[in-house]
Structures are given as structure tokens and as C-alpha cells.
N, C-alpha and C positions, 0 to 999 in steps of 0.2 A: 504493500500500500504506500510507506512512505519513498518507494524507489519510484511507483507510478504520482505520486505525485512530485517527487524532483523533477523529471523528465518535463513533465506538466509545464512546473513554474521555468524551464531551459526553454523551451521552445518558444514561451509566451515572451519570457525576454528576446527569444534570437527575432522574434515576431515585431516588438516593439521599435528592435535598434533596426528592421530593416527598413520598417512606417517610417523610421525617422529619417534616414539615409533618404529614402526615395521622394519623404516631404523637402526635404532640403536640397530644391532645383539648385544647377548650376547657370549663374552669369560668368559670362566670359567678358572681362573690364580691361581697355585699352588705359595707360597712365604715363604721366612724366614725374620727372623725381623731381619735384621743385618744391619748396618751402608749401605755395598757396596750393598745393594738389595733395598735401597732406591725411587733408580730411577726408578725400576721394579715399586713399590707402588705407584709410582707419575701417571702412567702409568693412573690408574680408575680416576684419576682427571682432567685428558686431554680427556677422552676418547669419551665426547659427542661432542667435536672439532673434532673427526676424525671419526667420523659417528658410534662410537658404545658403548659399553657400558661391563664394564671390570668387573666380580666378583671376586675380592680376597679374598681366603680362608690362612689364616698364618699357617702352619706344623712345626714342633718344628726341622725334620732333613731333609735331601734330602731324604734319603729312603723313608721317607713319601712320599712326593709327589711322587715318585715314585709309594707307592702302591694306591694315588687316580689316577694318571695315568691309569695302572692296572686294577683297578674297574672303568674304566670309567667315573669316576669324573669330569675332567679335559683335558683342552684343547690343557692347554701349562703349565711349570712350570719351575721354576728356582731354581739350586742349583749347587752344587761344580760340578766339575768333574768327579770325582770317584763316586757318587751316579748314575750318567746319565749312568754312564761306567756300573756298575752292573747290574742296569737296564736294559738296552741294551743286556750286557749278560745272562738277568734271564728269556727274550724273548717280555720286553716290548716293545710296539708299537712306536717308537720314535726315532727324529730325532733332532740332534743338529744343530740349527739356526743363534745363535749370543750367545757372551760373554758380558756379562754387565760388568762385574769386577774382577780387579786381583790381586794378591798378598792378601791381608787378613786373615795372618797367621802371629803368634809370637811365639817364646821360650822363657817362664818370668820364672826367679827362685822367690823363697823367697827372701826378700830384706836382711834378715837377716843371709844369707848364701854364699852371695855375690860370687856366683858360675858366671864362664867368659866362658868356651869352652865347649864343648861337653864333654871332657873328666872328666870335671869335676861331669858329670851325672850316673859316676859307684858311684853303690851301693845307687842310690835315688830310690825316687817313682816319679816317671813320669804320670801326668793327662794328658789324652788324650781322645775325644769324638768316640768309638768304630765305623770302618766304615765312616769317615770323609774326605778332603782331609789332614785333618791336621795330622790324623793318617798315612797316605800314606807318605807323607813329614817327621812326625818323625822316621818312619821305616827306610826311606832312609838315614835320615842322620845319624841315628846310624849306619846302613849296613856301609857308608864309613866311619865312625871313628873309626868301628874297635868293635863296641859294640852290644854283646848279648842282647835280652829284650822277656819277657815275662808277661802274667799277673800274673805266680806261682811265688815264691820266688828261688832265685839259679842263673838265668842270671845275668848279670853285674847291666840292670836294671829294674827296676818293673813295669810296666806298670800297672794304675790305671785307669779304663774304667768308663769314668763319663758324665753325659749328659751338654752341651757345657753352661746350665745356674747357674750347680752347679761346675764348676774349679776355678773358682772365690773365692767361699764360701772354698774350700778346700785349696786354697793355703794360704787365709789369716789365719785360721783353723789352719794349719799347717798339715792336714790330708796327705797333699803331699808334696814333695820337687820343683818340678817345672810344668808346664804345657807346651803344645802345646795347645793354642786357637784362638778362630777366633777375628771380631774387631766386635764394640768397645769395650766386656770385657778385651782383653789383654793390651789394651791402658787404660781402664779401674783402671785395677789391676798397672798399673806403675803410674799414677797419683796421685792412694791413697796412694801411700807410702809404701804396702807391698810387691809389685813386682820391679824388673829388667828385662830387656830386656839382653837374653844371646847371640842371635840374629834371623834374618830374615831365616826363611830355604830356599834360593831361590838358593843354587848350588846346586843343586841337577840337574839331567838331563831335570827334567820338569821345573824346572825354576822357576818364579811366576804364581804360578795355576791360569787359568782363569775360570772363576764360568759361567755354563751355561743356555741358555737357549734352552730348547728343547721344540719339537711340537708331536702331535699325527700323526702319519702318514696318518690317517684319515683326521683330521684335516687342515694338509699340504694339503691334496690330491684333496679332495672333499669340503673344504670351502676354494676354492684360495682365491676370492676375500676377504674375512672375514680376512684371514692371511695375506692377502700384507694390511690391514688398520691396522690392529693387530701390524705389524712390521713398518710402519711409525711412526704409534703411541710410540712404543717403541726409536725408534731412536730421534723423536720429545721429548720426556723425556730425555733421556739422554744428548741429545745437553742442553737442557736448566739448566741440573743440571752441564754439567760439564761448561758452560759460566756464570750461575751467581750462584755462590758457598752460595752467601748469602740465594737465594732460599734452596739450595740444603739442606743447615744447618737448616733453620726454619722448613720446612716439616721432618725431619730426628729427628730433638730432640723434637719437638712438637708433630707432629702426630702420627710418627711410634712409639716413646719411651718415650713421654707424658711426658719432661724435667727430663726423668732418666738420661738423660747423658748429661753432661757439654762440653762447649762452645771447652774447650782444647781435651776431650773425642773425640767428634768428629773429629775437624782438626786431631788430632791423628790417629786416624782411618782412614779416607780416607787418609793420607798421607801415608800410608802402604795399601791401598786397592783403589785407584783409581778408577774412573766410565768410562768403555769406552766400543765398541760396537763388536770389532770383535775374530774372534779362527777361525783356521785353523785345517786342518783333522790330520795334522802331530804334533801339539801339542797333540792334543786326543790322536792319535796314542802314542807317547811320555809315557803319561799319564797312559795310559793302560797297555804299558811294562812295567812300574816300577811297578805295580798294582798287576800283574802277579807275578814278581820277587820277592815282600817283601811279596805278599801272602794274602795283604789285597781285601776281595770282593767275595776271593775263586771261581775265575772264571774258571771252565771247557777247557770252547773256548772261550778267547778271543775275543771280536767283532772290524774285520778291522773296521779302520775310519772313510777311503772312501768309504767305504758301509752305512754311517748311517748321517755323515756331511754334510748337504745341507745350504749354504751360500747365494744364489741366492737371497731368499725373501730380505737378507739382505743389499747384495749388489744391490737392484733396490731401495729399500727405502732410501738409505744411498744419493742414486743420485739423488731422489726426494727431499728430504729433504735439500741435497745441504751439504753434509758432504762428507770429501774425505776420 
């Protein structure tokens, strides 16, 4: 009797851990390792709390995820604006969801050149991540200061096309005169002593870019319910990284950057790149036109806003969650 009931209570557990296994779908999550994509990453650490189960795969730019998007890789992914935007334009399947973060962009010169305005950037070489929002931001700001740039030699200024882990290495180098970067290298590069902040590029018509997060239209489509746990879960992350910052800091310099970056690194960074949840079609839209106008993304047509911005998931999770 007591062997027939062991067996019993073995099976009803093998029974339980398999209900549980099979309730905990899997998302496959496109990411970048940067300071404000943090809270995206916290996302696979909350995720058996929200009934599922997250793979993050790390892509070195947005266009990446964009091309595991593309090939099918991938469920949902996060990255600037302007990568979503080409995307979008290049005929991938995708729909912009929520903004995790904004602003996370700098203009540092050489410390040793002690360059202040924009104006002061004729006749340098300018580091910039080719296809960026950060590219988008410094094209505009030179359009309104008045300044030519190219990557050949002859415009006012140079444009130095370099991937966003080596501007760093070049401006300490001295290989360039200033950069346009994301955080926390640009916060980075002013802590150690060989950068200055020339400033923030946020007049621009877009403002402070907000970094997206987009879904496979598929995905949105025919796994609703998978996507509304997906996006609780998202917003449950971010609530708790932007309420206790202390979290937010230990996962961020610990796990995502394995104490690469210092205690000042970080607050520095999020204090120019904020964590927070939402984007509107008319910022995209925003986004796009200038995209269009300074030429970076070489979009054909254009993709309206309101044709591709769906908020909804966002705005039902945001109420559940009990964030306004």
C-alpha cells in the first residue's frame, strides 16, 4: 500500500514539473549590452514568475537583430530607433511595442583639445557607429550648425565609421578628435580622464531618442497570450529597476558587464539614458523624417508610424501591473 502510494505521489510530481515546463512558453529576445537595455536583461530573471521562460541572445548593433528578426530567429528584440525604422523599411515583419529607454547618447571630444560647440568640430574627425541613432543625431546636429561631413576628406568634417566598442579605444588613441557614443562608454570615456562632454544632442527635432522594443507581427498576432505575459513581464522589470536603483546597479555592473564598469560609470549613464516604458507613433514618425532628410538608412519609402506602432499590449500590462 505504502509502495503504491509512493509511486502515486512520483508520478503526480513528474506530472506537475512537466504542466510546469510546458506552461513556461519560450520567447526568443534579441538584446544589446548597454547600460539602458539592462532592464530588457532583467526580463529572463523574472521570467518563471510570469509563467515563461525568456532566451536572450546579445547582437553587437540593432541591425543585427534586425537580421535575426528577418531569418526568423527571434520573437521580439530591442534596439534604437533608426535600426527598427530601416527595418521596417527593408520589409521586416515588425511592430513597435514599448520604449524601454531614452536619451543615451553623448558628444565627448579629446580632453586635450578642450573643444565647447559644435562649431568647434570643423576640420576634426568625428567617431560615429555607421547606421546608429547616434549617427542620425550627429547628422542633424551638424545639418543645423551649418556643417558639411562626410567619410572622404574635403567636408568641414570627417566622419570616422567605427563599431560602438572601439570609439572609446580611438579617442583615447587619439585616432579621432571627438565621438558621438552610446552609454556607458561615453560616460565611460569622461571618467577616465581622456574625454569631455561637448554636449547632449537632444535639440534636434527628435528630441531624446527613445530605444525600442519591437514584436514579430506573427508573434503579436498568433501568440497573444504569450505576448501580453511577455509584456507584463517587461513592464514588471522595468518598474522594479526604475524603484530600486540599487537592484538596477548590481545586475547592470555585475551580470550584464561583469564589474567592467564602475559604480560613477553607471549613475552616469542612466542619468543620461533613463529606464522607462513608453513611445508614441508620432515620435517614430519624428524619427523617420529626420532619417529620411540627413539620408541615414537610405530609405526608399519611408514606413508611416501609424501603420506599424501598436501600444495596446503595453498599455493593458502597464494597468495590470498598476503603473500609470
Amino acid at each position: 500500500m505504502k509502495r503504491t502510494i509512493w509511486w502515486n505521489t512520483l508520478a503526480l510530481g513528474a506530472l506537475l514539473v512537466a504542466q510546469t515546463v510546458q506552461a513556461q512558453e519560450v520567447v526568443r529576445l534579441g538584446n544589446l549590452k548597454f547600460a539602458h537595455y539592462g532592464a530588457v536583461s532583467y526580463i529572463k530573471e523574472i521570467a518563471p514568475k510570469c509563467g515563461i521562460k525568456v532566451e536572450e541572445r546579445i547582437f553587437a548593433k540593432g541591425l543585427d537583430v534586425m537580421q535575426g528578426i528577418i531569418a526568423g530567429e527571434l520573437d521580439v528584440g530591442t534596439t534604437a530607433s533608426e535600426a527598427a525604422i530601416s527595418g521596417r523599411a527593408s520589409g521586416a515583419p515588425i511592430l513597435v511595442v514599448a520604449g524601454f529607454a531614452k536619451g543615451g547618447a553623448r558628444l565627448v571630444s579629446r580632453a586635450d583639445l578642450k573643444l565647447q560647440s559644435l562649431k568647434d568640430l570643423k576640420g576634426k574627425r568625428v567617431g560615429v557607429t555607421r547606421g546608429g541613432i547616434q549617427e542620425v543625431l550627429l547628422l542633424a546636429e551638424l545639418q543645423q550648425a551649418g556643417l558639411s561631413s562626410s567619410d572622404q576628406p574635403g567636408k568641414d568634417v570627417q566622419l570616422i565609421y567605427l563599431a560602438f566598442a572601439d570609439l572609446n579605444q580611438a579617442l583615447l588613441g587619439k585616432n579621432i578628435d571627438v565621438m558621438m557614443n552610446s552609454e556607458p562608454q561615453s560616460s565611460q570615456a569622461i571618467n577616465k580622464g581622456f574625454g569631455t562632454e561637448i554636449l547632449k544632442p537632444y535639440d534636434t527635432p527628435i528630441g531624446e531618442p527613445i530605444r525600442t522594443m519591437v514584436m514579430t507581427e506573427k508573434f503579436y498576432k498568433e501568440k497573444r497570450p504569450l505576448a501580453e505575459k511577455f509584456m507584463r513581464c517587461f513592464v514588471e522589470a522595468t518598474k522594479a529597476f526604475i524603484e530600486q536603483p540599487a537592484l538596477a546597479e548590481k545586475y547592470v555592473r555585475e551580470t550584464v558587464f561583469k564589474g567592467q564598469i564602475t559604480k560613477d560609470d553607471f549613475e552616469d549613464a542612466i542619468g543620461n539614458s533613463p529606464y522607462s516604458y513608453d513611445i508614441t507613433p508620432e515620435h517614430i514618425q519624428i524619427t523617420t523624417d529626420v532619417m529620411f532628410k540627413t539620408g541615414v538608412g537610405r530609405m526608399a519609402k519611408p514606413p508611416a508610424a501609424k501603420e506599424w506602432v501598436k501600444t495596446d499590449l503595453l498599455e493593458a500590462a502597464k494597468k495590470s501591473v498598476g503603473v500609470k
